[in-house]
C-alpha positions in Angstrom: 52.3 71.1 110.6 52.1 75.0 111.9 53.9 77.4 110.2 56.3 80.1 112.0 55.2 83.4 113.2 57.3 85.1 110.7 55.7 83.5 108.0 52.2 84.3 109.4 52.9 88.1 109.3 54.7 87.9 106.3 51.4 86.7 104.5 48.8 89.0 106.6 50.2 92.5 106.4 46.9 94.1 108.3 48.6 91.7 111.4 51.5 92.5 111.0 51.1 96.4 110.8 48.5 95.5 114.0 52.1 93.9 115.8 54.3 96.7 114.8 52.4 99.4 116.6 51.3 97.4 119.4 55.5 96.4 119.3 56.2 100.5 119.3 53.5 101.0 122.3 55.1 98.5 124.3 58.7 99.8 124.0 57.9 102.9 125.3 56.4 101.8 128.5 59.1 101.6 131.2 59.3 97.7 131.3 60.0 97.7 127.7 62.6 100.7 128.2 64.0 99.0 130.9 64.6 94.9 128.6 66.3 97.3 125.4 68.5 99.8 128.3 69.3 95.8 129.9 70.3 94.7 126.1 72.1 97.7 124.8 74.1 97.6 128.1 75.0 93.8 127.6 75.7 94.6 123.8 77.8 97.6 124.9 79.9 95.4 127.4 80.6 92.8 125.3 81.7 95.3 122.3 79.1 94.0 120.1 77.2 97.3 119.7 77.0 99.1 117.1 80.0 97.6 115.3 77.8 95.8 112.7 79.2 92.0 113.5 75.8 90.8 112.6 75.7 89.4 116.4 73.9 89.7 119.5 74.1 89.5 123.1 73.4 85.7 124.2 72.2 85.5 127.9 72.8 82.8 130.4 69.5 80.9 131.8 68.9 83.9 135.2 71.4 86.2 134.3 71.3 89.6 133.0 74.8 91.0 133.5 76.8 87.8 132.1 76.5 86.6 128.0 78.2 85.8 124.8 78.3 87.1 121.5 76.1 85.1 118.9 75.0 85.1 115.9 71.1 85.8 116.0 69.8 82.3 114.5 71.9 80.5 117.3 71.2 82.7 120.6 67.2 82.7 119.1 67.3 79.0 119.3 68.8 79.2 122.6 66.3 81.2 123.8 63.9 78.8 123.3 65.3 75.9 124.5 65.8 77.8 127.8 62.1 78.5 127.9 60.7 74.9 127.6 
């Protein structure tokens, strides 16, 4: 049975510090500005920003503009059932 990613990086810290800055690189090209501008506008509309609820922006398969508020364990899992 595999183990999560998490739990890889967790256990490997030279990967993990490899991730974080290749992470930091990516977020400051301008796809990677534009996905957290796209999130933090989402957040902002559904008042989930910055109020510390513990809770994210859930999107809908396509959409962008449209979500709901979740807690992060759920929309994850959603995420991933969308992708498969």
């Amino acid at each position: 049975m595999a183990g999560s990613t998490a739990e890889y990086y967790r256990k490997n810290p030279e990967a993990r510090k490899k991730r974080l800055k290749q992470q930091s690189e990516y977020q400051k090209t301008p796809k990677g500005k534009r996905i957290k501008s796209n999130a933090n506008k989402l957040n902002r509309k559904l008042g989930t920003y910055g109020n510390h609820d513990g809770k994210d922006a859930a999107h809908y398969k396509g959409s962008t503009t449209e979500g709901r508020t979740q807690s992060p364990s759920i929309n994850r899992k959603s995420r991933l059932k969308i992708r498969k």
